[in-house]
LOMAR-386864 format. One record per atom (N, C-alpha, C): x, z, y; residue number from 1; atom name; residue in three letters. Coordinates in steps of 0.02 Angstrom, whole numbers, plus 32768, in hexadecimal, padded with zeros to 4 digits. Atoms other than C-alpha are relative to their C-alpha. Layout:
<sites>
<site><px>X</px><pz>Z</pz><py>Y</py><n>NUM</n><atom>CA</atom><res>ALA</res></site>
...
</sites>
This chain:
<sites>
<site><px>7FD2</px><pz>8002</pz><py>8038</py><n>1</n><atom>N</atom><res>UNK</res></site>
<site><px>2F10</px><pz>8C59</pz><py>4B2F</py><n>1</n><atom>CA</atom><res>UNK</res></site>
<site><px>8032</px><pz>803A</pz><py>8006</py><n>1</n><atom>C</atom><res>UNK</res></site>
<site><px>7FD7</px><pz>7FCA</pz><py>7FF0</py><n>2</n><atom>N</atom><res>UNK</res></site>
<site><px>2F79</px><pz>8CEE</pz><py>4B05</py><n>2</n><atom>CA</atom><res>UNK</res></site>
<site><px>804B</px><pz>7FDE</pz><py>8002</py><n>2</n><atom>C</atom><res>UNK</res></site>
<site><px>7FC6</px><pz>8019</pz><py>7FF1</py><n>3</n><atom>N</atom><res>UNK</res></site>
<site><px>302F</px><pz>8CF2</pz><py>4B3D</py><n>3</n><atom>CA</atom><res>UNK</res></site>
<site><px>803C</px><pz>8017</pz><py>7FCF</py><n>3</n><atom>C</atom><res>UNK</res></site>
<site><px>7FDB</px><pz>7FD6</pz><py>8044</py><n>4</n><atom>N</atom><res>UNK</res></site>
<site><px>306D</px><pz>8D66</pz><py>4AA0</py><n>4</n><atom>CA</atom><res>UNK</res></site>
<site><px>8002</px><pz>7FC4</pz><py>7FD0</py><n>4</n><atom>C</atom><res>UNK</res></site>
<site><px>7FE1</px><pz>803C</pz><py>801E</py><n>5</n><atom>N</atom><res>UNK</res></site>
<site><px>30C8</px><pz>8CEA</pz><py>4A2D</py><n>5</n><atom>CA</atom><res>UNK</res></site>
<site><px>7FD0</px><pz>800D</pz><py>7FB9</py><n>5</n><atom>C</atom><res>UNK</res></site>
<site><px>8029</px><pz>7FE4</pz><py>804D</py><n>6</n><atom>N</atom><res>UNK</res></site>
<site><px>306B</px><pz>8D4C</pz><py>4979</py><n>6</n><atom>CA</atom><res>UNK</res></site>
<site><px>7FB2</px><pz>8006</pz><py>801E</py><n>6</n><atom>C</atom><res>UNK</res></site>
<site><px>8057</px><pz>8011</pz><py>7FF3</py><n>7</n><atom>N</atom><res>UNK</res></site>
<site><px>2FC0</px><pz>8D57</pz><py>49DF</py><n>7</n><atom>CA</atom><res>UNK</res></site>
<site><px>7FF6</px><pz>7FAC</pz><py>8006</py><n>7</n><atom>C</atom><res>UNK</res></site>
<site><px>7FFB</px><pz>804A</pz><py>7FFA</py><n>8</n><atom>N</atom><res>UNK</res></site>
<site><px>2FDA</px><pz>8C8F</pz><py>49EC</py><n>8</n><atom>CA</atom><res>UNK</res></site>
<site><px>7FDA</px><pz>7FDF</pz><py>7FD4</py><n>8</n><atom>C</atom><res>UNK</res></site>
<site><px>8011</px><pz>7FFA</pz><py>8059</py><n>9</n><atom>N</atom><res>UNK</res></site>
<site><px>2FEA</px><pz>8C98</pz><py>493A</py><n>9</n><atom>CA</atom><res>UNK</res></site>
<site><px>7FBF</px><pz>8017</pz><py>7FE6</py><n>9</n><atom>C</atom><res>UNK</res></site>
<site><px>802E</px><pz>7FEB</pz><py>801F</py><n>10</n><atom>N</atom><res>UNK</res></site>
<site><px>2F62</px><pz>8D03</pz><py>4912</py><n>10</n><atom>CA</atom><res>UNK</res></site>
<site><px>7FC4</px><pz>7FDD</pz><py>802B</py><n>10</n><atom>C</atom><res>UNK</res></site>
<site><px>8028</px><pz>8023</pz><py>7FEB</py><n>11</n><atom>N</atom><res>UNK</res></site>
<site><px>2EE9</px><pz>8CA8</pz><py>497C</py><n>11</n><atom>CA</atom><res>UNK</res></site>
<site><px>7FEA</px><pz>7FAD</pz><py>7FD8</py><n>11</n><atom>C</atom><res>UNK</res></site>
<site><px>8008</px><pz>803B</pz><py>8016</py><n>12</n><atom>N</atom><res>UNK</res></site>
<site><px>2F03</px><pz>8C07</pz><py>4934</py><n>12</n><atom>CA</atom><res>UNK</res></site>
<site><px>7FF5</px><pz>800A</pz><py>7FAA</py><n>12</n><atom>C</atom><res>UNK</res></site>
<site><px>8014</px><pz>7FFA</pz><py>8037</py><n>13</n><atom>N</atom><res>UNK</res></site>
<site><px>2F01</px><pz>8C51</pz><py>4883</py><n>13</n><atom>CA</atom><res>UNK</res></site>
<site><px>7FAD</px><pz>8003</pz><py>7FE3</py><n>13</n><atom>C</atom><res>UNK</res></site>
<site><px>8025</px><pz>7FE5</pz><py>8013</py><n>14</n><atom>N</atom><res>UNK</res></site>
<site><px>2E72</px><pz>8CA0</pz><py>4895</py><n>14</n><atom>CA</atom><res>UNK</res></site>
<site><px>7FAD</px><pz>7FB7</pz><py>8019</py><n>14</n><atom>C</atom><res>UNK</res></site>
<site><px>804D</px><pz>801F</pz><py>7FF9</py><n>15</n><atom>N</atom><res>UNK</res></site>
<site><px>2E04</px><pz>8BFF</pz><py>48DC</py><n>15</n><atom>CA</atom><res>UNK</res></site>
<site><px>8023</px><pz>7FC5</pz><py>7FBB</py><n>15</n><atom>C</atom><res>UNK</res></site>
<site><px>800C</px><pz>8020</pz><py>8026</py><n>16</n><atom>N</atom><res>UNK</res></site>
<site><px>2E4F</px><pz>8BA8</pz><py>4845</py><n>16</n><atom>CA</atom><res>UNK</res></site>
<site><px>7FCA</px><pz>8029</pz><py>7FA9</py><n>16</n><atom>C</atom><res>UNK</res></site>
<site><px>8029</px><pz>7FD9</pz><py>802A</py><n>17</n><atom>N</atom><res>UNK</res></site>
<site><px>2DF6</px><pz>8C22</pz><py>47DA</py><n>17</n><atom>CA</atom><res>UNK</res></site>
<site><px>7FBC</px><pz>8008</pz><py>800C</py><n>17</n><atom>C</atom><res>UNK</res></site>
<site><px>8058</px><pz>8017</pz><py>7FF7</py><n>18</n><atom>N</atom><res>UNK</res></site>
<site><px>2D5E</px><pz>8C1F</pz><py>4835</py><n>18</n><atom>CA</atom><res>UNK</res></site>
<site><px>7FEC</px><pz>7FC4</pz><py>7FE8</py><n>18</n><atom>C</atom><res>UNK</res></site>
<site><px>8000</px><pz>8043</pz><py>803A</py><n>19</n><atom>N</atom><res>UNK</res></site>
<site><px>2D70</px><pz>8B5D</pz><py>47FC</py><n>19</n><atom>CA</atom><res>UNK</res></site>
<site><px>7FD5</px><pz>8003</pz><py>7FC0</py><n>19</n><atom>C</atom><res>UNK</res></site>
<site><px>8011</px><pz>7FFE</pz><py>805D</py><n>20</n><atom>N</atom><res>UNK</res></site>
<site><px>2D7E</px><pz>8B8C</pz><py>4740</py><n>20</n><atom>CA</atom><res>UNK</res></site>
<site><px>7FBA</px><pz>8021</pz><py>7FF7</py><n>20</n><atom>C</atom><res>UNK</res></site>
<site><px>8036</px><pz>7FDF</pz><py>800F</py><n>21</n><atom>N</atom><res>UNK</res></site>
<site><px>2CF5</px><pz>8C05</pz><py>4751</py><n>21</n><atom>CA</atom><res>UNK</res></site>
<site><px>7FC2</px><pz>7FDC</pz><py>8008</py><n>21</n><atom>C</atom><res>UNK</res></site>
<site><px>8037</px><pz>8028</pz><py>7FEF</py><n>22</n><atom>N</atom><res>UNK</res></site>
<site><px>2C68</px><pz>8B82</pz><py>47AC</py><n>22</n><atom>CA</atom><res>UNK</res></site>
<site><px>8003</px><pz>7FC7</pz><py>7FAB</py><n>22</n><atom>C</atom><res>UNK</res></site>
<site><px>8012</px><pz>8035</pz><py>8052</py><n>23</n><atom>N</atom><res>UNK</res></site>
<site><px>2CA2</px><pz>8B05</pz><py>471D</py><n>23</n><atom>CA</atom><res>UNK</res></site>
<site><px>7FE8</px><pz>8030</pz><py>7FC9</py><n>23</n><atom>C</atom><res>UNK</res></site>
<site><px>800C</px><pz>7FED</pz><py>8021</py><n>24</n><atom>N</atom><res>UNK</res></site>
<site><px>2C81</px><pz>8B7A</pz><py>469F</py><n>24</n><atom>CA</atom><res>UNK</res></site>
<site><px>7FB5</px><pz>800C</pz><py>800C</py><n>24</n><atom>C</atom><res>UNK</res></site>
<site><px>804C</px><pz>8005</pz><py>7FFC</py><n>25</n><atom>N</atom><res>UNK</res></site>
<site><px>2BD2</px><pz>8BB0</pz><py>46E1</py><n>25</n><atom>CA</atom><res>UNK</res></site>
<site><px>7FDB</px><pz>7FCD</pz><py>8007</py><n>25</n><atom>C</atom><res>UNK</res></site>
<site><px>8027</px><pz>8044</pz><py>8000</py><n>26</n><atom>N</atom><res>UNK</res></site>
<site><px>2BAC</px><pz>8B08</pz><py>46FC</py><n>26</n><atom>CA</atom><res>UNK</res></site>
<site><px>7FFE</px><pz>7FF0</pz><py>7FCC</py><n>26</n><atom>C</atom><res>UNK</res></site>
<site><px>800C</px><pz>801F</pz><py>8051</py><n>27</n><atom>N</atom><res>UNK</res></site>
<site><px>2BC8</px><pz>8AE5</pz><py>4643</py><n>27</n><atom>CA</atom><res>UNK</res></site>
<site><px>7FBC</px><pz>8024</pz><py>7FDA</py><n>27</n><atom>C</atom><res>UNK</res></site>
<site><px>8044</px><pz>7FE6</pz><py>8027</py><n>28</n><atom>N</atom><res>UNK</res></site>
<site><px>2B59</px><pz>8B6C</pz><py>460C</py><n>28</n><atom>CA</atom><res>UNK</res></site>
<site><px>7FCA</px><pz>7FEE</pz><py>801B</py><n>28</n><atom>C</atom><res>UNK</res></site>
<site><px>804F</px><pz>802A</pz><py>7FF2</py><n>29</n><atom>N</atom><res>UNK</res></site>
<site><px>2ACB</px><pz>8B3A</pz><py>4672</py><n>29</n><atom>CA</atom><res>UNK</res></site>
<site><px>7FF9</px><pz>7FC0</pz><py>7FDD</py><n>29</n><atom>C</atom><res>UNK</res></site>
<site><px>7FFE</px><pz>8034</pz><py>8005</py><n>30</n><atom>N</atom><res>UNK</res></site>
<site><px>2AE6</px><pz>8A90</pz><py>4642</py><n>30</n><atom>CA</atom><res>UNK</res></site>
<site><px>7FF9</px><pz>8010</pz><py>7F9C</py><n>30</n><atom>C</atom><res>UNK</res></site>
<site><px>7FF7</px><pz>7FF0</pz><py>803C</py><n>31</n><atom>N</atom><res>UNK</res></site>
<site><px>2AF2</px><pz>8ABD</pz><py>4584</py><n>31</n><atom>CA</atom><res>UNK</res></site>
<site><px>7FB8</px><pz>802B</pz><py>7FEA</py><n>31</n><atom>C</atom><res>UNK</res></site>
<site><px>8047</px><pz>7FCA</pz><py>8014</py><n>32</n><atom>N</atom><res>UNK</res></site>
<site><px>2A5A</px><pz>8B3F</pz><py>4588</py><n>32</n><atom>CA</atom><res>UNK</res></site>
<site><px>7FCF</px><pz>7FC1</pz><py>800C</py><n>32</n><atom>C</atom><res>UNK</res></site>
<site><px>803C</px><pz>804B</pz><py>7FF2</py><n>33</n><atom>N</atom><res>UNK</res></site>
<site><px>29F8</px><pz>8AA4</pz><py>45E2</py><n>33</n><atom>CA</atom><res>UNK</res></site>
<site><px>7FF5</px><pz>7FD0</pz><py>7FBE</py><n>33</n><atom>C</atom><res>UNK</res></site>
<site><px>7FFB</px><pz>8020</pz><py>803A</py><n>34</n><atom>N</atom><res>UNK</res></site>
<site><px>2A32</px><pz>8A40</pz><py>455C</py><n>34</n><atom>CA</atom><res>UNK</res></site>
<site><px>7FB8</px><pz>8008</pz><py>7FB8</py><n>34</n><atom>C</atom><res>UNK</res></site>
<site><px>8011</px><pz>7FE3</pz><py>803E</py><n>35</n><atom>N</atom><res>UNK</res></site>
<site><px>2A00</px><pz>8AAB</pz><py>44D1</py><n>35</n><atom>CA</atom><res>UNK</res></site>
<site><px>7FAC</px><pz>7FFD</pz><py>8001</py><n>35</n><atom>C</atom><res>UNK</res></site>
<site><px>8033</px><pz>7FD5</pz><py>7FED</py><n>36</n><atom>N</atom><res>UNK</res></site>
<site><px>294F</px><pz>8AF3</pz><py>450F</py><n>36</n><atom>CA</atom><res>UNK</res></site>
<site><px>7FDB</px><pz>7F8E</pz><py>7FFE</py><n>36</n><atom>C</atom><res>UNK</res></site>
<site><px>802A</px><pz>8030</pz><py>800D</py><n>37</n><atom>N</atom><res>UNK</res></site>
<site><px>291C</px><pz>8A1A</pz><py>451E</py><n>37</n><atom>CA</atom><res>UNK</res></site>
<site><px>800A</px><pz>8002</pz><py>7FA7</py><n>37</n><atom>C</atom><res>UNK</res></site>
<site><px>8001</px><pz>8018</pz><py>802D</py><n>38</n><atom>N</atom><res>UNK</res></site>
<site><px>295D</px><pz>8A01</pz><py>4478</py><n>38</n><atom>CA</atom><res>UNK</res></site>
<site><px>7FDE</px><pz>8026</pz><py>7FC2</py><n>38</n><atom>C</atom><res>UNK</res></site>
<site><px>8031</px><pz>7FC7</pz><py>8014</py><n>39</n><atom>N</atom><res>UNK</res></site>
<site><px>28FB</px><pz>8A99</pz><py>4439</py><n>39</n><atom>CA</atom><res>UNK</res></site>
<site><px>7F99</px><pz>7FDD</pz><py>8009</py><n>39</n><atom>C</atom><res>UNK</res></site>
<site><px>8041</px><pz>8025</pz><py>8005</py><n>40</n><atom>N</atom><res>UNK</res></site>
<site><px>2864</px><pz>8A4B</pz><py>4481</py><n>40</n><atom>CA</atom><res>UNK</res></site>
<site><px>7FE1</px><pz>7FCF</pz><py>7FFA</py><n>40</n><atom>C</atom><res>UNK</res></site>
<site><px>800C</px><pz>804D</pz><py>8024</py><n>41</n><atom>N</atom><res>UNK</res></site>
<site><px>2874</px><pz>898F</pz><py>4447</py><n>41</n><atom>CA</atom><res>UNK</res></site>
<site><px>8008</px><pz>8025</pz><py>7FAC</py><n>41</n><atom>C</atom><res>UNK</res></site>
<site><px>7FF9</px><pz>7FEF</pz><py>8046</py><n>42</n><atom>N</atom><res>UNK</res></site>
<site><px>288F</px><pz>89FE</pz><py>4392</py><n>42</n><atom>CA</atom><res>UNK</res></site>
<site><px>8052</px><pz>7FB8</pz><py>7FE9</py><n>42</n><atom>C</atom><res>UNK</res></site>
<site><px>7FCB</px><pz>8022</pz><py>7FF7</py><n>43</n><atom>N</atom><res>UNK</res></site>
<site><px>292C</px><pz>8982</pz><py>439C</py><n>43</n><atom>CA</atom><res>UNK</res></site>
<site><px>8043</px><pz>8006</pz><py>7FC4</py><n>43</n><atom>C</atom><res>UNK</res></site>
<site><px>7FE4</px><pz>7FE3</pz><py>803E</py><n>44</n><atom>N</atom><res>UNK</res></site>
<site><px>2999</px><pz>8984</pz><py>42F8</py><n>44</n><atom>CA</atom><res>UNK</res></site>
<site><px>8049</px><pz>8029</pz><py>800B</py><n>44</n><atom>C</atom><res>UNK</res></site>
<site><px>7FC8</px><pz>7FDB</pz><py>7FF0</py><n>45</n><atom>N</atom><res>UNK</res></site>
<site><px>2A3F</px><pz>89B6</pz><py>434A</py><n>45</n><atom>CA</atom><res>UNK</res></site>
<site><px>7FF3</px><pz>804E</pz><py>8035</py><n>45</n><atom>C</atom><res>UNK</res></site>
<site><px>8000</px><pz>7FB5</pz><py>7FD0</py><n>46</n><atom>N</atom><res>UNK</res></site>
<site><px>29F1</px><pz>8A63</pz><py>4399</py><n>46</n><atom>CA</atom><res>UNK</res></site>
<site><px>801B</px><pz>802B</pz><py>7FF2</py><n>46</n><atom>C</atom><res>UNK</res></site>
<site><px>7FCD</px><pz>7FC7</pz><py>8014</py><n>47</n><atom>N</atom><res>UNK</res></site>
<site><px>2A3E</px><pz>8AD9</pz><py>4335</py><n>47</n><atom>CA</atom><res>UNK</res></site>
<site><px>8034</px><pz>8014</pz><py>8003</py><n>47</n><atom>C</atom><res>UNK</res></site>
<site><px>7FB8</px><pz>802A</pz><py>7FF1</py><n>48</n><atom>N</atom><res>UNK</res></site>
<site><px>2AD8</px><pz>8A88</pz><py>4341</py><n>48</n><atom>CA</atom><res>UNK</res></site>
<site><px>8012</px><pz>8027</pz><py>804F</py><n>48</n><atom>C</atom><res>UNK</res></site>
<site><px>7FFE</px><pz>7FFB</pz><py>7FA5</py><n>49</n><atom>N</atom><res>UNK</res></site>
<site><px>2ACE</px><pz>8A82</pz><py>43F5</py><n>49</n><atom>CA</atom><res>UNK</res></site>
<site><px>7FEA</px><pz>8052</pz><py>801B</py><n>49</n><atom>C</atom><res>UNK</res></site>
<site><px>7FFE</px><pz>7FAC</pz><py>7FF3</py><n>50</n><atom>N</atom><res>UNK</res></site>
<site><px>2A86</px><pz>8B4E</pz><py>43F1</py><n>50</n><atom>CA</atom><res>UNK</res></site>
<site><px>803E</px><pz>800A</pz><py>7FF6</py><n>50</n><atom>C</atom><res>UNK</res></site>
<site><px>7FC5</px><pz>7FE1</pz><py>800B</py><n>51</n><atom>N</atom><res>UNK</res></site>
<site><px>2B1E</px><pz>8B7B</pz><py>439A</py><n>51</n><atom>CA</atom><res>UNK</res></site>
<site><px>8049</px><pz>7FEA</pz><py>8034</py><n>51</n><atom>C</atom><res>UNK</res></site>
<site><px>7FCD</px><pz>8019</pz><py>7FD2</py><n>52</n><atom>N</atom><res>UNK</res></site>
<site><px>2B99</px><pz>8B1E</pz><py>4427</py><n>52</n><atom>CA</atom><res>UNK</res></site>
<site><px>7FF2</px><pz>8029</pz><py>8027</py><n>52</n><atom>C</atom><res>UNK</res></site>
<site><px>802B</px><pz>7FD4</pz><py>7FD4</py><n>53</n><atom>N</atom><res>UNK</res></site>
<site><px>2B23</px><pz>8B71</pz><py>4493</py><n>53</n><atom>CA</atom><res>UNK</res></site>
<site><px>8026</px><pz>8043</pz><py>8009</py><n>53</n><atom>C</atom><res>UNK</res></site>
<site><px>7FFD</px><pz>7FBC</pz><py>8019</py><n>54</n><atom>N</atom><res>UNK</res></site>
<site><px>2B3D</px><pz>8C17</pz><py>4455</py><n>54</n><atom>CA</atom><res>UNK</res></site>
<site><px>8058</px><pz>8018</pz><py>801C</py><n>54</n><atom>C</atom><res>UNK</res></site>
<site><px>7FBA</px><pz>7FEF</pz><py>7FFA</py><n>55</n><atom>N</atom><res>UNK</res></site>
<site><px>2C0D</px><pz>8C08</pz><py>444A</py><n>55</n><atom>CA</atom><res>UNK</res></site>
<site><px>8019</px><pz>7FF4</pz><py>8045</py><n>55</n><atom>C</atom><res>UNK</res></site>
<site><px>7FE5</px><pz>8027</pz><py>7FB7</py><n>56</n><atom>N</atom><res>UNK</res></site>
<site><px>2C18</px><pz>8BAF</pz><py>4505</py><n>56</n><atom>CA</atom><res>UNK</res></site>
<site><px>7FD4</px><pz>805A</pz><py>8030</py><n>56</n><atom>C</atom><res>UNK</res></site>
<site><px>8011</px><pz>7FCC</pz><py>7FD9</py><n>57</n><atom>N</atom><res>UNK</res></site>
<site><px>2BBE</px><pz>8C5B</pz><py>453E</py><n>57</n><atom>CA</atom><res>UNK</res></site>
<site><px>8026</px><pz>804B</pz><py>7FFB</py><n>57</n><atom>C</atom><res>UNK</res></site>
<site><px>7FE2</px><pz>7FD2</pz><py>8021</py><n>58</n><atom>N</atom><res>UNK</res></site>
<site><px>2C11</px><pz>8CD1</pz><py>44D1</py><n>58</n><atom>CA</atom><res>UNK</res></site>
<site><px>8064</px><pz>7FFD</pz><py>8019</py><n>58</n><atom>C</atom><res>UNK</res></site>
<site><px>7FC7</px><pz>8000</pz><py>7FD1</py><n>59</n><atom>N</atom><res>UNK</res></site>
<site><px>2CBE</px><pz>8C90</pz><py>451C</py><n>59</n><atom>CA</atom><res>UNK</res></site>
<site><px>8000</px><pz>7FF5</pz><py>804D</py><n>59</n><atom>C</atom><res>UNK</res></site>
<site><px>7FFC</px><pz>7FD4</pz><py>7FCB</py><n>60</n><atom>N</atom><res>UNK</res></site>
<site><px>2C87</px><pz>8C9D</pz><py>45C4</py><n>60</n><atom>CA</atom><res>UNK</res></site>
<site><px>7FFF</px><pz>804C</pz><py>800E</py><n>60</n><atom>C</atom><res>UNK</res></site>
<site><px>800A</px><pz>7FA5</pz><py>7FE8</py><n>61</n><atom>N</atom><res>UNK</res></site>
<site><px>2C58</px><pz>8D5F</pz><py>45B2</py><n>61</n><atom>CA</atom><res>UNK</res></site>
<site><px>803E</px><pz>800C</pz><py>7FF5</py><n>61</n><atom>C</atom><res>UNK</res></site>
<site><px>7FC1</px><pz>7FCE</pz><py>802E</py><n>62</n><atom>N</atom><res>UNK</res></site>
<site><px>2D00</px><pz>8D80</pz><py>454B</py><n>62</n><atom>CA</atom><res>UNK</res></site>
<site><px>8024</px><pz>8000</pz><py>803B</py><n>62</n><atom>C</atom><res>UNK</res></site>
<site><px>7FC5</px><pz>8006</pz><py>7FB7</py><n>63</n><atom>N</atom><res>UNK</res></site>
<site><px>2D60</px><pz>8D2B</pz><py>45F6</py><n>63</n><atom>CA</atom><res>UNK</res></site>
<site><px>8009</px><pz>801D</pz><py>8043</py><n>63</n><atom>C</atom><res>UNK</res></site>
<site><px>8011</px><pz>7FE6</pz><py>7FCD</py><n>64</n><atom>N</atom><res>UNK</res></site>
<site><px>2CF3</px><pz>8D82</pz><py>4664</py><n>64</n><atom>CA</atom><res>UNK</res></site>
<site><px>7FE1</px><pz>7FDC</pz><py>803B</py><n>64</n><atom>C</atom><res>UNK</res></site>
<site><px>8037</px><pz>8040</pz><py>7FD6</py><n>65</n><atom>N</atom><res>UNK</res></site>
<site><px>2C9A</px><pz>8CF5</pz><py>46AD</py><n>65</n><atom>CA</atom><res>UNK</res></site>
<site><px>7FC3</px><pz>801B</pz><py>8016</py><n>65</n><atom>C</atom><res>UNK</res></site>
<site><px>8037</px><pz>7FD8</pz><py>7FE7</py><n>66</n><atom>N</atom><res>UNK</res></site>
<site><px>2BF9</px><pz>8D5C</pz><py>4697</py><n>66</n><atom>CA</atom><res>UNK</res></site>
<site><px>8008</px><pz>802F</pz><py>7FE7</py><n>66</n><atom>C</atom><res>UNK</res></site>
<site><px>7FF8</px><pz>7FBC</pz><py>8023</py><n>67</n><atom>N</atom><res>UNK</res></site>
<site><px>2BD7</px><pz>8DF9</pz><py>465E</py><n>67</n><atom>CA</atom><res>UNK</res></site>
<site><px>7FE3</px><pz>800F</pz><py>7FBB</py><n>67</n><atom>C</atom><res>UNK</res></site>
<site><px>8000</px><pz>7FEB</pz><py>8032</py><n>68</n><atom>N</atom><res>UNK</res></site>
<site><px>2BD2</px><pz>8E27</pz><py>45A3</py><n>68</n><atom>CA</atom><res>UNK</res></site>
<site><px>7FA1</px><pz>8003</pz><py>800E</py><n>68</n><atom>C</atom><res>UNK</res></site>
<site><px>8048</px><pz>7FF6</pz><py>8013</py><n>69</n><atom>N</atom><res>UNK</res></site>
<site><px>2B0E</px><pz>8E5B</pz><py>45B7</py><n>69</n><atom>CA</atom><res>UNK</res></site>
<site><px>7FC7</px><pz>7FBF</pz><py>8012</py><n>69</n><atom>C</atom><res>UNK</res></site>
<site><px>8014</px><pz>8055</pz><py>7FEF</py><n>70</n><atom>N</atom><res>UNK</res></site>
<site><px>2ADD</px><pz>8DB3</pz><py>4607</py><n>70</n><atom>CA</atom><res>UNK</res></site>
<site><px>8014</px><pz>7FCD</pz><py>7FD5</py><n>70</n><atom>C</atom><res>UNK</res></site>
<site><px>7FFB</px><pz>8044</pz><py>8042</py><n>71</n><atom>N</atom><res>UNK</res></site>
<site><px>2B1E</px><pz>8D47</pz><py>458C</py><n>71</n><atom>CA</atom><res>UNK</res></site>
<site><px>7FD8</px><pz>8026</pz><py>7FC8</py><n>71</n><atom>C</atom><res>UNK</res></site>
<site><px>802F</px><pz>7FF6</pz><py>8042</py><n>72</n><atom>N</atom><res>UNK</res></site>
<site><px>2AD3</px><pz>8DA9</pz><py>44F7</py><n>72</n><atom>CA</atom><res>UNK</res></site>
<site><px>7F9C</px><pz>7FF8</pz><py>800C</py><n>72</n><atom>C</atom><res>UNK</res></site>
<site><px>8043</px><pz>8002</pz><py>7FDC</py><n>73</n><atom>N</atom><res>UNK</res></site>
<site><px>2A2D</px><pz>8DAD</pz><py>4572</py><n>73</n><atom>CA</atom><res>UNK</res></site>
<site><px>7FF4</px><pz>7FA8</pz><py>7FF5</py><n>73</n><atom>C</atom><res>UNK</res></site>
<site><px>8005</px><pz>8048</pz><py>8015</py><n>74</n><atom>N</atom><res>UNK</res></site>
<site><px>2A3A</px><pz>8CE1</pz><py>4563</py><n>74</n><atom>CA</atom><res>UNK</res></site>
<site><px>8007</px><pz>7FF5</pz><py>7FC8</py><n>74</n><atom>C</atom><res>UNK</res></site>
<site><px>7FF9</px><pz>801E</pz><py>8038</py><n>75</n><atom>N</atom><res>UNK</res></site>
<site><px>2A6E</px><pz>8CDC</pz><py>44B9</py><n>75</n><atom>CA</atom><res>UNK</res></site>
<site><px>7FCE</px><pz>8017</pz><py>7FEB</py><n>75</n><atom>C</atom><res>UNK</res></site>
<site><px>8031</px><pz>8002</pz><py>8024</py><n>76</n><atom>N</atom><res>UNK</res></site>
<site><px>29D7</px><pz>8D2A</pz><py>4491</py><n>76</n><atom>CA</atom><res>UNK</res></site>
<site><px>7FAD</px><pz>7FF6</pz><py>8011</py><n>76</n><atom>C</atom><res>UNK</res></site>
<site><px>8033</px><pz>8038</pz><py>7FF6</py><n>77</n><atom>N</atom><res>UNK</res></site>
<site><px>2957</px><pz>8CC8</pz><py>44E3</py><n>77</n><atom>CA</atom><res>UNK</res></site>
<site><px>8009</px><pz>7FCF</pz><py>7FF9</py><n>77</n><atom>C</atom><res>UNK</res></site>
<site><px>7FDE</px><pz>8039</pz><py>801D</py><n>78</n><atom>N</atom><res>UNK</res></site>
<site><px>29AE</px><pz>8C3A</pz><py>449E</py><n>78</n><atom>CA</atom><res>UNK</res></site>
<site><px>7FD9</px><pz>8011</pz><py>7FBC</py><n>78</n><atom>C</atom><res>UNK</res></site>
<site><px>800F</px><pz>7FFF</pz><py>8035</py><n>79</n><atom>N</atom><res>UNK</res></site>
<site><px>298A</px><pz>8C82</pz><py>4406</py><n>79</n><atom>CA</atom><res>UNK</res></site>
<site><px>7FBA</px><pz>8008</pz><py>7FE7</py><n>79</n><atom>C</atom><res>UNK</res></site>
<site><px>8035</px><pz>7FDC</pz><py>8008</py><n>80</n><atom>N</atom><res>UNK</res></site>
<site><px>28F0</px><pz>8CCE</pz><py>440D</py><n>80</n><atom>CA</atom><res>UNK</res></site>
<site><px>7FD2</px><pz>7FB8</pz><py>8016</py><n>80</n><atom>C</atom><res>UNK</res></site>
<site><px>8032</px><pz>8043</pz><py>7FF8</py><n>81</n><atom>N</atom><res>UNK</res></site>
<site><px>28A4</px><pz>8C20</pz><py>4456</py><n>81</n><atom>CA</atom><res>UNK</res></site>
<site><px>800F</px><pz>7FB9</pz><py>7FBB</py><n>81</n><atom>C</atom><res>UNK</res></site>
<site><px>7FE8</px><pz>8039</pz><py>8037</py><n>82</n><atom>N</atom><res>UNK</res></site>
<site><px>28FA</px><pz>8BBC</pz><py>43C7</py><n>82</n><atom>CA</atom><res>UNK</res></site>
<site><px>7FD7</px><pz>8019</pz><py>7FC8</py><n>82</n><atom>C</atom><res>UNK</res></site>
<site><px>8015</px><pz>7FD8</pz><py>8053</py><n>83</n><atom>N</atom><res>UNK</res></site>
<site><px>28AC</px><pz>8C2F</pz><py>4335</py><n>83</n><atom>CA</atom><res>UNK</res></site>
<site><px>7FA4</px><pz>7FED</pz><py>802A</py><n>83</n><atom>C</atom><res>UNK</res></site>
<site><px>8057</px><pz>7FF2</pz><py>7FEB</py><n>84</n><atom>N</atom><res>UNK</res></site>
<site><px>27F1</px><pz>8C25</pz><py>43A8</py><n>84</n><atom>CA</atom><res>UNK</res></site>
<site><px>8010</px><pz>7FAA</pz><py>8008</py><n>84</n><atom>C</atom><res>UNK</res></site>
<site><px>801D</px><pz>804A</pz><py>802A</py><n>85</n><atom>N</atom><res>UNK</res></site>
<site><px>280D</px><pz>8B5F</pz><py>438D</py><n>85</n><atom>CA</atom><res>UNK</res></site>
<site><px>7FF5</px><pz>7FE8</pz><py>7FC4</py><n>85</n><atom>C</atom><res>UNK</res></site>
<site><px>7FEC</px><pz>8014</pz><py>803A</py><n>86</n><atom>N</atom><res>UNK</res></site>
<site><px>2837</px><pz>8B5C</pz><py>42F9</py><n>86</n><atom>CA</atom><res>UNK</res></site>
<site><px>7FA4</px><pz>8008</pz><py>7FD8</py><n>86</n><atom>C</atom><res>UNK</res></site>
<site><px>8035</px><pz>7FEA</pz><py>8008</py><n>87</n><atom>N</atom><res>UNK</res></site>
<site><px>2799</px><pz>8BAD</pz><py>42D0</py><n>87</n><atom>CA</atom><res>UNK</res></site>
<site><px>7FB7</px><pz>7FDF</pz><py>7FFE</py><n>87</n><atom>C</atom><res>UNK</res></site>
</sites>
């Protein structure tokens, strides 16, 4: 444990942010999982549930959770498997 009173601080900030960050990736997995069954039961709330999809990934990149090219990389195998069910 450091003995600097602001490294204290920044230690403990920074594993409550690791926190926020696991919950957040845990949502999107949990949300893509979601989606991708309800895609393949053809399930009437999928779209629905894409578009939650979509905004729960789109505010992780903005926060920096992941990186801007990884969420658009998921949003569009999200999409691209929703339009090849639809089909």
């Amino acid at each position: 444990m450091p003995n600097i009173k602001s490294v204290v601080k920044d230690v403990k900030k920074s594993r409550e942010r690791r926190l926020r960050n696991l919950a957040a990736k845990s949502k999107i997995k949990t949300f893509v999982k979601k989606t991708k069954i309800a895609q393949d039961k053809k399930a009437e709330g999928a779209a629905a549930l894409l578009h939650e999809t979509v905004s729960i990934v789109d505010k992780a990149a903005k926060r920096g959770i992941i990186h801007p090219n990884a969420a658009a990389r998921r949003k569009s195998r999200l999409m691209k498997r929703a339009i090849a069910k639809q089909a």
